[in-house]
C-alpha positions in Angstrom: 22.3 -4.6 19.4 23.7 -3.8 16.1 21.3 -2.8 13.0 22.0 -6.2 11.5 20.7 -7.9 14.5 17.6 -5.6 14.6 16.9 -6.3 11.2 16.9 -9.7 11.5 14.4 -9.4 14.2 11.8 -7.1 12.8 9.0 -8.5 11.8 7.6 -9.2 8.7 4.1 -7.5 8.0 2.9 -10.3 5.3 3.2 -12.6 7.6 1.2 -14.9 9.2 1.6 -16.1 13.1 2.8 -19.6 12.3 6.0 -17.6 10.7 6.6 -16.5 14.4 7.2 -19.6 17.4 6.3 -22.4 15.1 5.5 -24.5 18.1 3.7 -22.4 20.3 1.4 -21.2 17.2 0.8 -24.7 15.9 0.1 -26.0 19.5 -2.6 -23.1 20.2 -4.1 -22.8 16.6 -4.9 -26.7 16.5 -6.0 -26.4 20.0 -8.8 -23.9 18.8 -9.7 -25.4 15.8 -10.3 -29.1 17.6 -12.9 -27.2 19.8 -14.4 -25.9 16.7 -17.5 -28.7 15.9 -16.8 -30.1 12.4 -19.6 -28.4 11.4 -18.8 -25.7 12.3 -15.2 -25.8 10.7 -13.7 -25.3 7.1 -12.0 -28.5 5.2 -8.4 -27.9 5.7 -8.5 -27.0 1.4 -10.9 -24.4 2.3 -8.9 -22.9 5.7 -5.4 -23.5 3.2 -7.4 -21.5 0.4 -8.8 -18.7 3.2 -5.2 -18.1 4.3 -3.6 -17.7 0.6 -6.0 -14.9 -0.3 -5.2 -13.4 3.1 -1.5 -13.6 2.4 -2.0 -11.2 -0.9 -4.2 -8.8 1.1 -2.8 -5.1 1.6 -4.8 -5.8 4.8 -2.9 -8.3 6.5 -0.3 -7.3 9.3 1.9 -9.7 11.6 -1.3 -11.9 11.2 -3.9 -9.5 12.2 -6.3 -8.1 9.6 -6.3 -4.6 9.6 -9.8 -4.2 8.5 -11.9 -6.0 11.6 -8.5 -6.7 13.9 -9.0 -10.4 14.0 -6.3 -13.0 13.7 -6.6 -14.6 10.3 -5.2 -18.0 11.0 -8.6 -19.1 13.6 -11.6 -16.5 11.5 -10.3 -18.7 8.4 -11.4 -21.9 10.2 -15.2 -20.9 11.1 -17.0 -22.4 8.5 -19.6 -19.7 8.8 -16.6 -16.7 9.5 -16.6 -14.0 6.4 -13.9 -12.0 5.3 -14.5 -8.3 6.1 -13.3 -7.3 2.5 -15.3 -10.0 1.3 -12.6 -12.0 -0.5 -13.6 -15.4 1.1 
């Protein structure tokens, strides 16, 4: 594999797992999300508003947060899920 090819294939660390196998991601995060109670559940303005501030965090790698090692894409959902730096 030449280093072009590798670079293309690194991955990005500001990036969130639906940047990766749209499909596959989409499929499993709905999934989780629809077994979440809408009470229990953010409006999809306050999961889209969860996963901006996320975005700008140093803390944020390949969609993992580096401070409690959760996936950032389902803890933004929980209506009653905190973010460990306390930005949300």
């Amino acid at each position: 594999m030449s280093d072009i090819d590798k670079k293309d294939q690194r991955i990005c660390k500001k990036c969130l797992l639906r940047d990766f196998d749209e499909a596959a991601y989409e499929e499993q995060i709905r999934r989780f999300i629809e077994k979440l109670s809408p009470g229990d559940r953010v409006s999809h303005e306050e999961y889209e508003k969860r996963l901006l501030v996320c975005q700008s965090c140093e803390s944020l790698v390949t969609g993992t947060c580096m401070k409690c090692g959760c996936y950032v894409e389902l803890r933004a959902a929980g209506k009653n899920s905190r973010c460990p730096a306390k930005k949300w």
